[in-house]
Structures are given as structure tokens and as C-alpha cells.
C-alpha positions as CSV (number, residue, x, y, z in Angstrom):
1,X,50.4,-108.3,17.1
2,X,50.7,-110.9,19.9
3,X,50.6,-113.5,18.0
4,X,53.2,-112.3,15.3
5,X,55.5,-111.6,17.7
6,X,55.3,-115.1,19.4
7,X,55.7,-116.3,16.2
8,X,58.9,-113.9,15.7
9,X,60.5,-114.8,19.2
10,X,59.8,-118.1,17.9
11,X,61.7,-118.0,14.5
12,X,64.9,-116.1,16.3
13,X,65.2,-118.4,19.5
14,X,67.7,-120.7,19.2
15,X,67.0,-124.7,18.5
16,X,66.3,-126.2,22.1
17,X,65.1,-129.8,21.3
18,X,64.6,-130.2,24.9
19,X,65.8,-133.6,26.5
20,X,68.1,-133.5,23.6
21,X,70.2,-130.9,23.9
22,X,73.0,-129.2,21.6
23,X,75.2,-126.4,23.1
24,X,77.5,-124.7,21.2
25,X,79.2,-122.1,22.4
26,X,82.4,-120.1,21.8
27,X,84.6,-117.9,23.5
28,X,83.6,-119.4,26.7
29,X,85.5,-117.3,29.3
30,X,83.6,-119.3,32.7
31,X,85.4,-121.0,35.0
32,X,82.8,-123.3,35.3
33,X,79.0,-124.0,34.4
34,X,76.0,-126.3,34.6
35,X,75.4,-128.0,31.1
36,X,72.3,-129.4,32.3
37,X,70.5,-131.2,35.2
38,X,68.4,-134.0,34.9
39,X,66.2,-136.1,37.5
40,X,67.2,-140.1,36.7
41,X,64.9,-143.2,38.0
42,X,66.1,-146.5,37.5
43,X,66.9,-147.3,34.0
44,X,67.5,-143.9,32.7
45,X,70.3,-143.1,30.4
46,X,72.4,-140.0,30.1
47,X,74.3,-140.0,26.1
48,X,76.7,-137.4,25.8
49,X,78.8,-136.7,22.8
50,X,81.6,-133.8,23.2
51,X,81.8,-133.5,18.9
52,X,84.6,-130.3,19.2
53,X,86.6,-128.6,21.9
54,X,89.6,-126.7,22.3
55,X,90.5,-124.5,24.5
56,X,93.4,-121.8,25.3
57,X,95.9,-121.9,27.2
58,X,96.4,-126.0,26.3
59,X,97.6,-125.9,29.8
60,X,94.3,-126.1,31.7
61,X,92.9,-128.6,32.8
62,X,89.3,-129.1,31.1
63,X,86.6,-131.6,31.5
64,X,83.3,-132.5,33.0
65,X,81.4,-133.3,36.4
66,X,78.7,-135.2,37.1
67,X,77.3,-134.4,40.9
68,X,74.1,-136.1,42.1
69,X,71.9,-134.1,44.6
70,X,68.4,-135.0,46.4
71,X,66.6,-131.8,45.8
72,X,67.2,-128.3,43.4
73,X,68.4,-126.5,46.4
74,X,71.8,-128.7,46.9
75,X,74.2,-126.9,44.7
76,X,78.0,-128.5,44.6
77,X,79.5,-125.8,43.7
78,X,78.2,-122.3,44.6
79,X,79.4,-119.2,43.1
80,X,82.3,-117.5,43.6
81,X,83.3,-120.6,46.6
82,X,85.6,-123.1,44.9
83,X,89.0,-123.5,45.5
84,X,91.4,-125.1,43.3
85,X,89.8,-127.2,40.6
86,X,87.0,-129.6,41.0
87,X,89.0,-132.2,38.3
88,X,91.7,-132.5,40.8
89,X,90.0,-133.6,43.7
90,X,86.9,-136.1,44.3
91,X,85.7,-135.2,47.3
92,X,84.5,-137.7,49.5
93,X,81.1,-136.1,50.9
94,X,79.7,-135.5,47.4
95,X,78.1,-138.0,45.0
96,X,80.6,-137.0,42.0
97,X,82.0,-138.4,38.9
98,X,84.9,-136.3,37.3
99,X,86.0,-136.7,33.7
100,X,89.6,-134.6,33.1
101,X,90.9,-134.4,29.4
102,X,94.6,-135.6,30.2
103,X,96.4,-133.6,27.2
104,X,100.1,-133.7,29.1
105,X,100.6,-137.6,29.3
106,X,97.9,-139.0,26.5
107,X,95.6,-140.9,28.7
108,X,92.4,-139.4,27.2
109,X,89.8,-139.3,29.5
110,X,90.7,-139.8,32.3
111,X,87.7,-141.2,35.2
112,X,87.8,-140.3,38.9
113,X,84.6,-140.9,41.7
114,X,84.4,-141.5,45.2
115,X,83.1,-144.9,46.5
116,X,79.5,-143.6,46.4
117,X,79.9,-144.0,42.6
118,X,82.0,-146.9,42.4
119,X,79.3,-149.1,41.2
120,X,77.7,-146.1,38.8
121,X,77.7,-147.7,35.4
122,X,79.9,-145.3,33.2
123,X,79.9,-146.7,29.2
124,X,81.6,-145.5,25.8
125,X,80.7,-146.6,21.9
126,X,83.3,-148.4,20.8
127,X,83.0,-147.7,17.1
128,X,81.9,-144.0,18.1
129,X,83.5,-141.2,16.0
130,X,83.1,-137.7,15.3
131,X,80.2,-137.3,13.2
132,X,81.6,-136.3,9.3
133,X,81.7,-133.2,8.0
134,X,79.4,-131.9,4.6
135,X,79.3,-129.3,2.0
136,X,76.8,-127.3,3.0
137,X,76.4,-128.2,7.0
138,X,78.9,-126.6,8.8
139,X,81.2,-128.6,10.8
140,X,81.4,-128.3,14.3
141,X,84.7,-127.4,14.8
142,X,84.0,-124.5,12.2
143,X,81.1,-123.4,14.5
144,X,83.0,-123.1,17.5
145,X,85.3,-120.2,15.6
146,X,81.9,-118.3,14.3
147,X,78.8,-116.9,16.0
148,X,76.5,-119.6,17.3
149,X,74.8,-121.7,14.7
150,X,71.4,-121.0,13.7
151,X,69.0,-123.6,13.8
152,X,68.0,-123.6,10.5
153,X,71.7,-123.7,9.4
154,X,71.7,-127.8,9.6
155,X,70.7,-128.5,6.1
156,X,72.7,-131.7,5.0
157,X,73.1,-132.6,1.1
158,X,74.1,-135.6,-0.3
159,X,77.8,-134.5,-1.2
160,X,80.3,-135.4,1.7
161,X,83.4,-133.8,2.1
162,X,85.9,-136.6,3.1
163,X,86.8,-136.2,6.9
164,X,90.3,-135.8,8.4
165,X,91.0,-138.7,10.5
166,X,91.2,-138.1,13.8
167,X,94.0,-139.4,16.3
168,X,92.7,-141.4,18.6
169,X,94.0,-140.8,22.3
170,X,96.1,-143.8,24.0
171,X,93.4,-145.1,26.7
172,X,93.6,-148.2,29.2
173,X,90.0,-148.9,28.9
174,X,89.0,-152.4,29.6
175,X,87.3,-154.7,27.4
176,X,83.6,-154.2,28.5
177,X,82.0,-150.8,27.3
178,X,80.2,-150.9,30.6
179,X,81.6,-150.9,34.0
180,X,81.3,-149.8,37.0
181,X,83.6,-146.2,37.5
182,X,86.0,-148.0,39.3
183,X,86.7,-150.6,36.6
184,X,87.5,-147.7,34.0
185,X,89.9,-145.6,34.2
186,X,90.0,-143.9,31.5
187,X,87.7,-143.2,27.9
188,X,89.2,-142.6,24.3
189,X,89.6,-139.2,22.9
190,X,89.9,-138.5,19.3
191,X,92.2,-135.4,18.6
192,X,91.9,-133.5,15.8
193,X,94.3,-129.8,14.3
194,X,92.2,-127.7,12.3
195,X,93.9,-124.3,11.7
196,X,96.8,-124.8,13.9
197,X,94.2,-125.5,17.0
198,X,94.0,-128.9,18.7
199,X,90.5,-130.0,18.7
200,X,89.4,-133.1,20.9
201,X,86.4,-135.1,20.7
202,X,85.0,-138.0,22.7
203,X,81.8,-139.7,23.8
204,X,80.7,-141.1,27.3
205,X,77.3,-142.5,29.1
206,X,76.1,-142.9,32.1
207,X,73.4,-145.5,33.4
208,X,71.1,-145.9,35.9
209,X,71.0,-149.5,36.9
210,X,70.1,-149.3,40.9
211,X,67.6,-147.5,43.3
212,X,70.8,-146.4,45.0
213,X,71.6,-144.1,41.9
214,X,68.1,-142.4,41.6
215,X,68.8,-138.5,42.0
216,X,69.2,-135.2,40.4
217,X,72.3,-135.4,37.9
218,X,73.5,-132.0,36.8
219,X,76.2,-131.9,34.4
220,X,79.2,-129.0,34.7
221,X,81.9,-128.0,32.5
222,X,85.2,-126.9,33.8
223,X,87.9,-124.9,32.7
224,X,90.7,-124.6,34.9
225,X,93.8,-122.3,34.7
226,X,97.1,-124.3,35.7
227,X,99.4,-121.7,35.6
228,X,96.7,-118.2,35.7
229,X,99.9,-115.5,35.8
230,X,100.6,-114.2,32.1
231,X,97.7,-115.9,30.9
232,X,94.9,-113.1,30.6
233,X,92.6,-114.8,27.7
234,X,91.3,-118.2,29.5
235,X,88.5,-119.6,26.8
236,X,87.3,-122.5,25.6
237,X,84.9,-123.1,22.4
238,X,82.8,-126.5,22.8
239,X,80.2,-128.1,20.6
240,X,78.5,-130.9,22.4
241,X,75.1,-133.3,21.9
242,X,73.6,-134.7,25.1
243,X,70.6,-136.7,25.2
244,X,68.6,-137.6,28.4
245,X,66.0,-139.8,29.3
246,X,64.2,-141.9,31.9
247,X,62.3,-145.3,31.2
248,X,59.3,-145.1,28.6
249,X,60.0,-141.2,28.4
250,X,62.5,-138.4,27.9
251,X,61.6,-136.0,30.6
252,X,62.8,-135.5,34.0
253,X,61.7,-137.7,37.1
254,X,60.0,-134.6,38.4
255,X,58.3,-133.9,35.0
256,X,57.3,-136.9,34.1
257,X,53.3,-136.4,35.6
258,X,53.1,-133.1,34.0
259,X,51.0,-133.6,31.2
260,X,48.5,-135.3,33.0
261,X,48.6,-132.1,35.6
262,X,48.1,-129.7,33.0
263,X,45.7,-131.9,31.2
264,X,43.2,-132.0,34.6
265,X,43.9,-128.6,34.9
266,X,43.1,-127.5,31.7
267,X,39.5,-129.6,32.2
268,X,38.7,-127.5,35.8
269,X,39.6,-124.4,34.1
270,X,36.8,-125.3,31.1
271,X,34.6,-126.4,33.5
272,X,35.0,-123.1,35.7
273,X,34.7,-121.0,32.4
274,X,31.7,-122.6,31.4
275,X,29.9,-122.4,34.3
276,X,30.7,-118.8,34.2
277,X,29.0,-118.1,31.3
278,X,26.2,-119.9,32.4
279,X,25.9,-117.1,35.1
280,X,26.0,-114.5,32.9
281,X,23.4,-115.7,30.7
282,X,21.4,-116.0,34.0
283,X,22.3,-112.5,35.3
284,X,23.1,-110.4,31.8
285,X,21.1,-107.5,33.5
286,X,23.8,-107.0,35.8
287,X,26.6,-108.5,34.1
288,X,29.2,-105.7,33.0
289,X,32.1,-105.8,30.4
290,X,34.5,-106.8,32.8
291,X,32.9,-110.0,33.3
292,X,33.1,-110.8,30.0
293,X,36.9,-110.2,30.2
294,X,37.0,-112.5,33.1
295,X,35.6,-115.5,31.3
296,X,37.7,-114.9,28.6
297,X,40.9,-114.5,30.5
298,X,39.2,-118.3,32.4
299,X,39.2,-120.0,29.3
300,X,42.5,-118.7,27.2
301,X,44.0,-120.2,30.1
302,X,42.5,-123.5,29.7
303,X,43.6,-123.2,26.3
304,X,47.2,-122.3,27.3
305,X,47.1,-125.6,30.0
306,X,46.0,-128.2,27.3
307,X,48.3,-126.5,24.9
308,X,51.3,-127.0,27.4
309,X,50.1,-130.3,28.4
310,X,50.2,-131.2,24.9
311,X,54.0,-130.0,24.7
312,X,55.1,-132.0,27.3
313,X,53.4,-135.1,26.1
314,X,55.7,-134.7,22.6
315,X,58.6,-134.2,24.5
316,X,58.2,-137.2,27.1
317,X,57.3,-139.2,23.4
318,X,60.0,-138.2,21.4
319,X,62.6,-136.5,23.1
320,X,61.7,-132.8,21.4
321,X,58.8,-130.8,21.2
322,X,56.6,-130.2,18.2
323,X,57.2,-126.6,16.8
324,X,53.4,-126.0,15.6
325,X,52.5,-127.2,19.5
326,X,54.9,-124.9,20.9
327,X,54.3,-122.1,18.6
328,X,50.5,-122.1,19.8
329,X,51.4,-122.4,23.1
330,X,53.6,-119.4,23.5
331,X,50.8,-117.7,21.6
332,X,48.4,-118.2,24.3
333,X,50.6,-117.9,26.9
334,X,51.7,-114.6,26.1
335,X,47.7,-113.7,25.6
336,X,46.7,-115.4,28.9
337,X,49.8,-113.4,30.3
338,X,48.2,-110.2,29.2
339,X,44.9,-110.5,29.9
340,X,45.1,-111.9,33.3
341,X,47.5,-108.7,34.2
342,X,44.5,-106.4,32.5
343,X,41.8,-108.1,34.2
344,X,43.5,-107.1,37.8
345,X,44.4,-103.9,36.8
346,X,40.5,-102.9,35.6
347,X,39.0,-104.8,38.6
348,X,41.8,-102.6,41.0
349,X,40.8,-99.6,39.3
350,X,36.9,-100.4,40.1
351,X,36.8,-99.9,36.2
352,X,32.6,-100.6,35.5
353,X,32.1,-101.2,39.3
354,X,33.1,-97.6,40.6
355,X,33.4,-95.4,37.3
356,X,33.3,-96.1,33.6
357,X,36.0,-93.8,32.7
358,X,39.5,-94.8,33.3
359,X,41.9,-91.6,34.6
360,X,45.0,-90.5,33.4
361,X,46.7,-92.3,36.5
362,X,44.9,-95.4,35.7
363,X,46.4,-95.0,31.9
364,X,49.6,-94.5,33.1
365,X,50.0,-98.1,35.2
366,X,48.3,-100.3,32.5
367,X,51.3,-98.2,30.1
368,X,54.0,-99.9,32.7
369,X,52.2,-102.8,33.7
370,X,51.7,-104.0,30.3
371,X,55.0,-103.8,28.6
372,X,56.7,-105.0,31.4
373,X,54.2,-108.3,31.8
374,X,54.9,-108.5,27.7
375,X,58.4,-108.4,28.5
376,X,58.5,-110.6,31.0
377,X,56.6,-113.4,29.3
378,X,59.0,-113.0,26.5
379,X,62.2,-113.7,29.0
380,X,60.2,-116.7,30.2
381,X,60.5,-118.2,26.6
382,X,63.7,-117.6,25.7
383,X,64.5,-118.8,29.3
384,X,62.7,-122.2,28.4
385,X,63.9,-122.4,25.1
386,X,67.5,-121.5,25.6
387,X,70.1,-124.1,26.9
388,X,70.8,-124.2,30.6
389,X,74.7,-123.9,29.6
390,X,74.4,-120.6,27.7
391,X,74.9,-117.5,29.3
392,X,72.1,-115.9,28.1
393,X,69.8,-118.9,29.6
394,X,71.2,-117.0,33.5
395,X,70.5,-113.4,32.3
396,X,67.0,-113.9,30.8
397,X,66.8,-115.5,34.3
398,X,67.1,-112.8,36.4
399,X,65.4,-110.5,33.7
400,X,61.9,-113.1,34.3
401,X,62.3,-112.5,37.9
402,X,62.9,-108.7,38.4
403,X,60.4,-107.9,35.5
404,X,57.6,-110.3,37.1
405,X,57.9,-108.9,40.8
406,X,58.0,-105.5,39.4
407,X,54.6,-106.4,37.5
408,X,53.6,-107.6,40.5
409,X,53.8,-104.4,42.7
410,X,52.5,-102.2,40.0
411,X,49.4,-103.8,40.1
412,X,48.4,-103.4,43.7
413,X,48.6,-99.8,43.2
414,X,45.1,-99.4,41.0
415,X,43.6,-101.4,44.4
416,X,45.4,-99.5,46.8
417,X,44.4,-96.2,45.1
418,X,40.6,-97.6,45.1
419,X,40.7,-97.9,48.8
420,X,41.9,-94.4,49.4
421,X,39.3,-93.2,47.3
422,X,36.2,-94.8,49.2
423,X,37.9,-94.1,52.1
424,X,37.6,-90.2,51.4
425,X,33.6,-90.8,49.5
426,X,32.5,-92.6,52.9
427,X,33.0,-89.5,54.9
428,X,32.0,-86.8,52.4
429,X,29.0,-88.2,50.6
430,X,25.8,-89.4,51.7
431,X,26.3,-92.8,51.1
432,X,28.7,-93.8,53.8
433,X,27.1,-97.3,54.1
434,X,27.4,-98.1,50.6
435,X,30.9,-96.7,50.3
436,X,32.6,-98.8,53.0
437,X,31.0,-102.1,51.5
438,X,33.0,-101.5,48.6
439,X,35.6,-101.0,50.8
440,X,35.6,-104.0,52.2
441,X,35.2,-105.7,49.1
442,X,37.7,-103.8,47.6
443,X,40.7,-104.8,50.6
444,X,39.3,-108.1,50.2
445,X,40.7,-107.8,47.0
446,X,43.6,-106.0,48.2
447,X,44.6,-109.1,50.2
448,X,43.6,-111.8,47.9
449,X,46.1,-109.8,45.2
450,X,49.1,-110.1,48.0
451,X,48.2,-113.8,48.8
452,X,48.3,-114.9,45.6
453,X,51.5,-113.0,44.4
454,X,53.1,-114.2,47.7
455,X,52.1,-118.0,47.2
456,X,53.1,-118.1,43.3
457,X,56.2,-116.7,43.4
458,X,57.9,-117.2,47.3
459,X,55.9,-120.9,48.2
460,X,56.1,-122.6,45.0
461,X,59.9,-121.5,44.7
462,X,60.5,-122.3,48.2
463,X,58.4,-126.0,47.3
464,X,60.7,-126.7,44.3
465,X,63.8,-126.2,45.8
466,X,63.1,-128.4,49.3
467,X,60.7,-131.5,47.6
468,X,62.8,-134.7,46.8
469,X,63.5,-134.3,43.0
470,X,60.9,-137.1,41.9
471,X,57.9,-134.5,43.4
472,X,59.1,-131.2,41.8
473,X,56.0,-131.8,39.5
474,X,53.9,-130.6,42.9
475,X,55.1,-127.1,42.3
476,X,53.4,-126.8,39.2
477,X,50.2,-128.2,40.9
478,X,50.3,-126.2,43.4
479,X,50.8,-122.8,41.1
480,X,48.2,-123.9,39.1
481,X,46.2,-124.9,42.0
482,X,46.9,-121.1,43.8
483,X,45.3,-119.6,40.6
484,X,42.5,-121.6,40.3
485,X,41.4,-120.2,43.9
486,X,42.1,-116.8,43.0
487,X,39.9,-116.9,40.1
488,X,37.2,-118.4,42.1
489,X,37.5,-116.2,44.5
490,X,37.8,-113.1,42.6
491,X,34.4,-114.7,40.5
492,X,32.7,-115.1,43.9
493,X,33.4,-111.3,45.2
494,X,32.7,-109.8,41.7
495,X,29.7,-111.7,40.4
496,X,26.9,-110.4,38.9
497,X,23.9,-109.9,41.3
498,X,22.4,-107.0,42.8
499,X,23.6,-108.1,46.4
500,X,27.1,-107.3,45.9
501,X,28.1,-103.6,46.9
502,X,29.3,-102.1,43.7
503,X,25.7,-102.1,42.9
């Protein structure tokens, strides 16, 4: 059932192609949001191709910001702390590039940085135009005045229907189509009425051509109210293509090593896994269910690393992942997701250690623990497959994190209950010895458990967000690293031989 429903979630999510994005969204009441961010070396590219917006009132002032930061944890513009609008004012400390639609005066585009940009290459296709229209694909300004567009919806058939021509904007753009942001002032801007609405359209790029410039880009959107009294519905509808990529590959300066970490990952794990088996062929006399479980849980997630290495190689290729790849991936991923969360839970318990018969209180956690880990590797996905602009990309966010720390916490309880209970046999029964060697191993456990939640989710966040942008690829090593120890270690203090204590 697993498997079906990754292969549901799958089916419903909408089309994410990765380092080539399309957003589309519509009734878009934020002031402001991050369309996507992006680690650039030299000779990286950033394409992106605005193919509808309008917006309501036509009073505000709308456009785009491109702010370059060293590291995740530098955010521009934090919540709920701007004053004014950001398309007003270039400020002078921040590596920024504004773009303002000029609807009042005609000037299209119109270009403002600060003289730590003055140099950034910004280009425009001359002979770019709104991509035309057909029978059965819907356009994109129809899109924006619907629900989202599936992604099976782009079906294109031979029969065109002929396009309205669009207006272009007066612009003063010189000559050259690429110039440093102080040469241009301003980028052409086809406008468009469909309905009695004023749709605009345009197309810019940015380039990477010095070591100066290497950073992390994130793109925002802004919406700005002019004149906010009597104006209560403030929204905007945008359909927009951007495509992203470094030199020899479309991922992210920080992502780029990431196949070969989950590659050499996915090797220890195999390696670890077999060797396990080879000590339960050794040791089958003492081996119990349980350690069966553990060697399966070992090698699903090998599986799930090679399978996820093998995603990230398609997308550093081509720009977009391939389904099939992905589809087996979230497959595993949700499996490896579930059994590692069992695996704890029955080793807390002292299931086949202790007792062979789980209690009703023992039930009852793998009832919470279970959905909530199912539910939490589902937010992951739609998390990774949704665009960083939509809203829904924020909530499924905060869903992943609440749900995973809650998972978290439940499972200490099984250990912690463990403990109590040989606590209270050491002092009643006649084998006090015995009892408080399980004990120890058991808040060994305890505190291996605590480590390795602590380390996964606190460290490796705290690593991402401080490590120069080129590096964030360490937090994944270092995540996958932290689990590899605590299946070691967990091996080690479980293994089958008669000198451990649960004997």
C-alpha cells in the first residue's frame, strides 16, 4: 500500500521539473515572496521568462528582485520587517538588482542596482515573444483566471490558434543584449488585454561572468500597494518559466557533489548490510527477528541513497528529473522512512530482547508513531516537489517539521518506559545483576536515540544555514554520516552473541 500511494502522491503533485521551474499561480494576495534561490559559480546562467501577469489595483507597483547572499541564513527581507517597497529603493548595503514594471510612464522594465552590481551582466532576447497560444494547450493568460494547471494538461496539437499581437512597451535599451546593469536601463515588455485585463509579459537573464558575482541568488516577487486605502482586494496572477544552471550542470553550487555523496553512501551502506548478514549467518542461534528487520531497514536505505543519487545525477544532466527514477525513489524513501521508525520503536520496546509480546501501550505508540512518520515523509515530497514560490511549498514546510520532531519524541517513550521497567525487575527479582545490564544497555540506547535526533535535525540545520553556499552539500554528508554511526552503533550494542545482556 506504500508503494501505491507513492505512486498516488506522485500522479497528484504538481509538475516540478526542478532547475527548470514553472510557477503559476493565481490570486496571489502576498506582498512579497521568494520565487526561487539558486547557488551560481562562474559561468552560470539564470533565464527567466515572465509569459503572463496582471495584477489588481494597476496602481502597484510590481516586479522582481534579485538579492545575492553568502550563506541560507542571510535573508533580505525578513517577515513582517519591510518598510515601503523594495522596487523603490536600492539599498546600498545589499547585493540587489530590482526590476519595476513602469505601467504609468511606458518605460517597460525598468533596471535599478547598487554599484556592487554595476558590472552584473543583465541580458534580454531580442526576438523573444510570448510563446503562442493552441487549441487544446491552454494559454497562459487563461491559466492565471483558473485553478492551477495540471501537469498533464500541456498536451500541444498541431492546430494553432493565431495569437493576438502583443504591444510592445517603449524601452531605451541599448544596442547590445548584454550589459552590465548600469548600461541598461530598462527591458521591453509586451502588453497584452485579454477580457478587459492588461496582461504584460517580458523576458530577462542574468550571467555570471566574474568570481566577484559567485553567491546565493534568490529571486522575489513584489506586489506593492501605491495607494492601500479603499483598495481591499490586492492580487496578482503570474505565469512564469525560469531556468537555472551552473557550468556542465543544472544544479545548485551547493548541490553539485551530491550524487557522488549519495553514491559513496549508498556503497558503505551495502557494505554495512552485507556484512551484517554475514554475522547472522555466523550467529543464527542467537540471532532474533529483529535483526533481520535491522538488515533490512540497512539495505532499503542503500537502495533509497543510490536511488536519490541517481535523481540528482538526471537533474544536474538535463535540467529535470526522470519520473520512473523519482517515482522509485519516493517508494523507498517512504519504506526506509517506516521501517527505520519501527526498528526503534521494537528495539525501545525490548520487543525479542525483553518480551515477545508487544502491550497494549506499546500498540498504542507504533499507532501514532507510524502515521505521523507516514505523514511526515509525505510533506517531505510534496515539499521537494512543489515550487519554492507557492504557498503550499511554506505550509507543507512547517507541516515536515512539526510532524518529524513529534515522531521524534514519541519514540523515546518505548526506551524510556524500558528503563522504568528494569529499573523496578532489578530490585524485585532475583536477577538484579542481569537486570541492570540491560539497563545500561538500554540508556545507552536512550542516549544514542537523543544524539542522533539532536545532530539530524538541530546541527545539520544549524550547518546549512552558517556554511558558505558552495559547501551546503556537507549537510547532507554529515546527516548521512550521523546515521551511518547510529546504525553501527545500535548493530554493535544489539548484536547477536551470548555476551550481550539481553541474553
Amino acid at each position: 500500500w506504500k508503494a501505491v500511494l507513492a505512486f498516488l502522491l506522485i500522479a497528484l503533485l504538481p509538475a516540478s521539473n526542478a532547475r527548470n521551474h514553472r510557477l503559476s499561480l493565481k490570486g496571489e494576495q502576498r506582498r512579497y515572496f521568494s520565487v526561487t534561490t539558486f547557488g551560481f559559480l562562474v559561468g552560470g546562467k539564470l533565464n527567466v521568462e515572465v509569459e503572463a501577469l496582471s495584477f489588481s489595483p494597476s496602481t502597484n507597483r510590481v516586479g522582481f528582485s534579485l538579492t545575492r547572499t553568502p550563506t541560507d541564513s542571510v535573508n533580505p527581507y525578513p517577515d513582517g520587517r519591510i518598510e515601503g517597497c523594495p522596487l523603490d529603493e536600492v539599498k546600498e548595503d545589499m547585493y540587489v538588482l530590482t526590476l519595476a514594471l513602469d505601467t504609468s510612464e511606458n518605460r517597460g522594465l525598468v533596471l535599478r542596482c547598487n554599484r556592487n552590481f554595476s558590472d552584473l551582466h543583465v541580458s534580454h532576447q531580442e526576438n523573444w515573444r510570448p510563446q503562442p497560444r493552441t487549441v487544446r494547450q491552454t494559454s497562459a493568460v487563461q491559466q492565471l483566471f483558473r485553478a492551477r494547471r495540471d501537469a498533464a494538461d500541456v498536451v500541444p496539437t498541431t492546430t494553432t490558434v493565431p495569437p493576438t499581437t502583443p504591444k510592445p512597451v517603449a524601452t531605451a535599451v541599448p544596442s547590445a543584449t548584454n550589459a552590465g546593469c548600469y548600461a541598461i536601463t530598462s527591458l521591453p515588455v509586451h502588453r497584452d488585454t485579454v477580457d478587459g485585463v492588461t496582461v504584460y509579459s517580458f523576458q530577462f537573464g542574468v550571467s555570471i561572468d566574474k568570481e566577484a558575482h559567485e553567491g546565493l541568488y534568490s529571486l522575489y516577487f513584489h506586489n506593492c500597494l501605491v495607494n492601500p486605502l479603499g483598495f481591499l482586494n490586492n492580487s496578482a496572477n503570474l505565469s512564469v518559466s525560469i531556468s537555472e544552471r551552473n557550468e556542465g550542470s543544472f544544479l545548485s553550487a551547493g548541490e553539485i557533489p551530491l550524487p557522488q555523496v549519495y553514491f559513496l553512501m549508498a556503497v558503505v551502506f551495502f557494505a554495512v548490510g552485507c556484512y551484517w548478514i554475514y554475522l547472522l549467518r555466523q550467529r543464527r542461534q542467537e540471532a532474533y527477528k529483529i535483526h533481520f528487520l535491522m538488515g533490512l531497514l540497512v539495505f532499503v536505505k542503500s537502495c533509497s541513497l543510490l536511488l536519490h543519487g541517481i535523481n540528482y545525477h538526471f537533474i544536474s544532466k538535463d535540467g529535470s528529473p526522470i519520473e520512473a527514477w523519482a517515482v522509485l525513489f519516493y517508494i523507498t524513501h517512504l519504506l526506509k522512512g517506516a521501517l527505520l521508525f519501527i526498528t526503534i520503536v521494537l528495539i525501545g520496546t525490548g520487543w525479542a530482547f525483553i518480551k515477545h509480546i508487544l502491550s497494549d501501550k506499546d500498540k498504542k505508540i507504533f499507532m501514532i508513531v507510524i502515521p505521523l512518520q507516514l505523514l511526515a515523509n509525505v510533506a517531505q515530497i510534496i515539499m521537494e516537489e512543489s515550487e519554492e514560490g507557492e504557498s503550499q511549498h511554506t505550509t507543507w514546510r512547517e507541516v515536515f517539521i512539526l510532524v518529524d520532531l513529534l515522531c521524534c519524541g514519541a519514540i523515546l517513550f518505548p526506551v524510556v518506559w524500558s528503563i522504568r521497567h528494569l529499573q523496578e525487575a532489578s530490585q524485585t527479582d532475583g536477577k538484579a545483576a542481569i537486570n541492570l545490564e540491560k539497563l545500561k544497555l538500554f540508556r545507552h540506547f536512550y542516549v544514542m536515540i537523543v544524539c542522533y535526533i539532536y545532530f539530524t535535525r538541530i546541527i545539520v540545520f544549524l550547518l546549512k544555514i552558517t556554511v558558505p553556499f558552495r559547501y551546503e552539500w556537507l549537510d547532507e554528508l554529515f546527516r548521512e554520516g550521523a546515521t551511518l554511526i547510529f546504525f553501527v552503533l545500535t548493530g554493535y550494542k544489539f548484536r547477536p552473541t551470548q555476551s550481550n545482556p539481553y541474553f
